[in-house]
C-alpha positions in Angstrom: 125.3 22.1 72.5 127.3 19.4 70.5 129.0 17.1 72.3 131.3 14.0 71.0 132.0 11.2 73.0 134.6 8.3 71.7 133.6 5.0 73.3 133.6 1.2 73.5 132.5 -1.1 75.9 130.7 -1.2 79.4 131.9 1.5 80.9 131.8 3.8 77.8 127.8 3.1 77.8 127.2 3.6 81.1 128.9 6.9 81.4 127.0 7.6 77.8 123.7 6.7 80.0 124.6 9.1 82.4 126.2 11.9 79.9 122.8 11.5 78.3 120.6 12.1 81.2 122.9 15.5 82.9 122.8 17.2 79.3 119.0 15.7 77.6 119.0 18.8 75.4 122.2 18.6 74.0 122.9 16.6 70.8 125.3 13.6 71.7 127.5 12.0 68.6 129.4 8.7 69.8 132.1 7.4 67.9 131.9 3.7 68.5 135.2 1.1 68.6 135.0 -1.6 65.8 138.3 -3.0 66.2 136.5 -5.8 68.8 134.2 -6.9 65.9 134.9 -10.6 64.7 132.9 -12.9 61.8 131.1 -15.7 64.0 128.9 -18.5 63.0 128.9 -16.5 59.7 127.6 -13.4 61.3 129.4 -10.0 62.0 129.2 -9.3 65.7 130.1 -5.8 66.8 130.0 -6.0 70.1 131.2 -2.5 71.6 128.6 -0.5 68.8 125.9 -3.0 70.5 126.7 -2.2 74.0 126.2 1.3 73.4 122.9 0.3 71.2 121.2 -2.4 73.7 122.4 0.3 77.0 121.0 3.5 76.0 118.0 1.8 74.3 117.2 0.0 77.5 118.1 -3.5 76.2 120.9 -4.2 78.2 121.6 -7.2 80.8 122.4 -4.7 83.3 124.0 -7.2 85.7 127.0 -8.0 83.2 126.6 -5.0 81.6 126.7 -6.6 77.5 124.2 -8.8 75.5 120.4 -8.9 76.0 118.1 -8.6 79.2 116.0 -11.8 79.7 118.1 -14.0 76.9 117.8 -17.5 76.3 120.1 -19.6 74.6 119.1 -22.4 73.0 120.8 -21.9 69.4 123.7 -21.3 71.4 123.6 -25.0 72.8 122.2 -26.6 70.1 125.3 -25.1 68.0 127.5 -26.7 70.6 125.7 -29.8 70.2 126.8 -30.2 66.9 130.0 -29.2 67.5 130.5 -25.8 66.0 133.1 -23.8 67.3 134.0 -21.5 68.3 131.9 -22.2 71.9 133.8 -19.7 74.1 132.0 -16.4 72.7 127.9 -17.1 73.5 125.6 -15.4 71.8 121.9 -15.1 72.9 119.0 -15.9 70.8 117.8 -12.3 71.2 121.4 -10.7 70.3 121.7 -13.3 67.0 118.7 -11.9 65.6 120.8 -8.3 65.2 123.5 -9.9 64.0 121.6 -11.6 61.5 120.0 -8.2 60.4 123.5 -6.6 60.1 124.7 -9.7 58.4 122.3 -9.7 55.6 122.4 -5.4 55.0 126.4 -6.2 54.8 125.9 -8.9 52.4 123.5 -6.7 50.1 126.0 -3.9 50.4 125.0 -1.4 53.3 128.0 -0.1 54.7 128.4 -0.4 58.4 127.2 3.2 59.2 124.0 3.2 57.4 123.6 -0.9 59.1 123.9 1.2 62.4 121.8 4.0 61.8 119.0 1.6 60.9 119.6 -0.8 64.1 119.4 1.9 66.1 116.1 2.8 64.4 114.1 0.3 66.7 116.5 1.1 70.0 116.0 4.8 70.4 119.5 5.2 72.1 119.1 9.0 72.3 122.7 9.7 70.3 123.6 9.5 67.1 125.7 6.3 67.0 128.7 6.0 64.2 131.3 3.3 63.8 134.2 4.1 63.9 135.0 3.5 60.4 133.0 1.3 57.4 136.1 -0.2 56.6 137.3 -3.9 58.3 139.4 -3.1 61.5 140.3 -6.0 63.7 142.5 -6.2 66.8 144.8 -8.8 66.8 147.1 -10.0 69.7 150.3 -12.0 69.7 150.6 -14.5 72.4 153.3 -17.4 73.1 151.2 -20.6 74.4 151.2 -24.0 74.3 150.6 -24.3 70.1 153.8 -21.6 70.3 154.2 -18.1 69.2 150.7 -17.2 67.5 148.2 -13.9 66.5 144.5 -14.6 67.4 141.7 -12.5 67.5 140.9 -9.7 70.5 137.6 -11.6 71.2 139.7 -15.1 71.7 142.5 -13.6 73.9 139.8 -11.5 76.2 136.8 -13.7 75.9 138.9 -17.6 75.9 141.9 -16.6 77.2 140.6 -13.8 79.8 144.1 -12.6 79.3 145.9 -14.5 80.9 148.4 -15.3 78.5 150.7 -12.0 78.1 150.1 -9.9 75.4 153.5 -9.5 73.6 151.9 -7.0 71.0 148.5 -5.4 69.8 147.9 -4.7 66.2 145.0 -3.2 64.7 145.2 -4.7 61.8 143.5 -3.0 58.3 143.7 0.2 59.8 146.6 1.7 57.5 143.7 1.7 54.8 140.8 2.6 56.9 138.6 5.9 56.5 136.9 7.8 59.4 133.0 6.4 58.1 130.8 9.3 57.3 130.3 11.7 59.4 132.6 10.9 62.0 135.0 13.7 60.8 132.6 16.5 60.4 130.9 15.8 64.1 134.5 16.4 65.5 134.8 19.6 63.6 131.3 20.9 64.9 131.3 19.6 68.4 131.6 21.8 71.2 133.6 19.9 73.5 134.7 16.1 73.5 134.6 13.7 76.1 136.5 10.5 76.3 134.9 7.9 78.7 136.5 5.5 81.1 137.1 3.0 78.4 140.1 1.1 77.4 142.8 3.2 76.5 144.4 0.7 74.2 141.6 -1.2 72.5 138.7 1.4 72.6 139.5 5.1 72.8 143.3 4.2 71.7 142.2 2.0 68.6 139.4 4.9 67.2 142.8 7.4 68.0 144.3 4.7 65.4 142.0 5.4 62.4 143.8 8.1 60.0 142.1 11.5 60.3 140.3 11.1 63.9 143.3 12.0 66.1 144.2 15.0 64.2 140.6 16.5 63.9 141.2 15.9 67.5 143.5 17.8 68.4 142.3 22.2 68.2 139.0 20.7 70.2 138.4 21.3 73.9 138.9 16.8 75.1 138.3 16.1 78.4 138.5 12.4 79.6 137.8 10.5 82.7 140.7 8.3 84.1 139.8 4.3 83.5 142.3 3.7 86.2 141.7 4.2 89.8 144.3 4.1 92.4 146.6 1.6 90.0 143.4 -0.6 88.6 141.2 -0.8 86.1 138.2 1.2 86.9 136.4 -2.8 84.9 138.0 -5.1 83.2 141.2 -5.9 82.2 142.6 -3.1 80.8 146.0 -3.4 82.8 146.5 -6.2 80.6 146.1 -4.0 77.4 148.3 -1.1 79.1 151.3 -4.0 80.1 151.2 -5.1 76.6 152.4 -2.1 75.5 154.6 -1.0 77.8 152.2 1.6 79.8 151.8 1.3 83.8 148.4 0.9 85.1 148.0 4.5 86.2 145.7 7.2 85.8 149.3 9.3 85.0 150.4 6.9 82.6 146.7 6.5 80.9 146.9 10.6 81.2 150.8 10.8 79.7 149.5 8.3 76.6 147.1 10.8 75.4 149.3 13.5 76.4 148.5 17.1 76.5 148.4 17.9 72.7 145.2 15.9 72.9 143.5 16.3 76.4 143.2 19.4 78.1 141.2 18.1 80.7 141.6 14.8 83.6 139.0 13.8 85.5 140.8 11.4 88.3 139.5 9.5 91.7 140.0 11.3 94.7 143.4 9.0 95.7 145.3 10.1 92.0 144.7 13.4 93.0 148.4 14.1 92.4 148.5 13.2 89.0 149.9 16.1 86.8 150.8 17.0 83.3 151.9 20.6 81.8 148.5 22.0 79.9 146.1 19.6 81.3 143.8 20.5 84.1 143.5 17.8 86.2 140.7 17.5 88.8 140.2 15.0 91.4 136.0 13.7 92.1 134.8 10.9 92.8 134.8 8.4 89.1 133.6 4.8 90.1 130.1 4.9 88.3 128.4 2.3 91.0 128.4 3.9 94.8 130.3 1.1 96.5 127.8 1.6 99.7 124.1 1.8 98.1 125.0 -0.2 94.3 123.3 3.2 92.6 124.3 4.2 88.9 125.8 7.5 89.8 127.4 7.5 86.3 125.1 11.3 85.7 127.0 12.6 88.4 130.5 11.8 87.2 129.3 13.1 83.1 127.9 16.7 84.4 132.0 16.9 86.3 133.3 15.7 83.1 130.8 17.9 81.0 131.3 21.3 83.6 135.1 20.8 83.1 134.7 20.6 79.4 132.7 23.6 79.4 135.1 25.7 81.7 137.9 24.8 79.3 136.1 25.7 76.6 135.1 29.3 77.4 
């Protein structure tokens, strides 16, 4: 079996984990977000393709769920003593030392895919892991502050500002020109069924929808996706601030209704959306928050084998 999963972030790579561990025999193809990356301390960081790498390859800080266990970081501070900027986005020693590998392939002329296939040569993550595209993709967001009506960088608006300045519009910007990177195309075309994770809508799963080609090789394929939302909030995160920006409630209907049926044909929903509804989609209602609120266990299998057996049903 052939499954393709579209992902960025925390709660992409932990349902990953857990897709990983209900199906061990099938092959797993992630398509990674890029649009988060961003040029720091001369380095390219791509934060959401690492997620995915450090969390299935057993890497992870699994208490805030991104960057390395055990880090330390003293180049961090010393940078800070000499007053580089920017100082909001920290990076541990252990996580520079992958974006100085990445850095250097770039600079001889690897192209992102290939830099990621041979990154995850030492992590093991048990997928095959592609960006998105090889092409440069950034999101941008305009804000009104106190320097006045502005575009900065995703990272500065969710990392510095931790969105709380409105978001009066999200751009990906570069994308008009970008290619699906190798691959990415022909593991839609063979996969069995697709899954889309609870990630963000709007800067995850919604900017890889972005790249020309992906949406449409999309479309004749069996997708099922699991809300982000749960009874009106995001499931991590801040995604209601992505969804406000453009014009989307915070809802697993309106998440639901923004993919619409031409690309889902399944929902996976909490328990207290189980009214949610949509002409050609099946929607079904289990329980979606990967942490058991009682005991703290990653029950995050449990919620990929409903999201996998609903997949599979639709796809007989």
């Amino acid at each position: 079996m052939h499954i393709v999963s579209l992902a960025g972030g925390i709660g992409g790579a932990r349902f990953l984990r857990g897709l990983r561990e209900t199906a061990p025999d099938a092959r797993i193809t992630v398509i990674g977000n890029t649009g988060d990356d961003i040029t720091l301390f001369g380095l390219r960081v791509c934060p959401d393709l690492d997620t995915v790498m450090y969390t299935l390859g057993g890497g992870i800080d699994e208490e805030q769920g991104w960057g390395r266990a055990k880090e330390t970081h003293v180049v961090k501070d010393e940078l800070a003593a000499y007053g580089v900027e920017p100082q909001w986005f920290g990076l541990g020693d252990r996580d520079f030392a992958t974006h100085i590998v990445r850095s250097q392939m770039l600079e001889a002329g690897f192209p992102l895919s290939q830099i990621t296939r041979a990154l995850c040569a030492r992590w093991q993550p048990g997928v095959e892991l592609l960006p998105m595209s090889d092409d440069r993709c950034e999101t941008h967001v305009v804000v009104t502050d106190e320097r006045g009506r502005r575009a900065v960088h995703f990272q500065e608006w969710w990392v510095r500002l931790r969105a709380s300045v409105p978001a009066e519009s999200i751009a990906l910007v570069g994308v008009d020109s970008a290619k699906p990177a190798p691959g990415v195309l022909e593991a839609i075309e063979e996969a069995d069924v697709v899954i889309l994770p609870p990630s963000n809508p709007v800067v995850s799963i919604g900017t890889i929808l972005q790249v020309p080609g992906i949406r449409e090789t999309l479309l004749p394929k069996t997708v099922v996706g699991v809300s982000p939302i749960i009874g009106g909030a995001p499931v991590r995160g801040m995604a209601d601030a992505c969804l406000t920006a453009i014009g989307v409630e915070t809802t697993a209907q309106a998440v639901l209704d923004l993919y619409g049926a031409e690309l889902v044909d399944g929902w996976l929903v909490a328990p207290e959306d189980s009214g949610v509804r949509l002409d050609g989609v099946r929607v079904v209602a289990r329980p979606i928050l990967m942490r058991d609120p009682e005991t703290g266990a990653d029950v995050a299998a449990d919620i990929a084998r409903d999201a996998l057996d609903l997949a599979l049903e639709l796809a007989r």
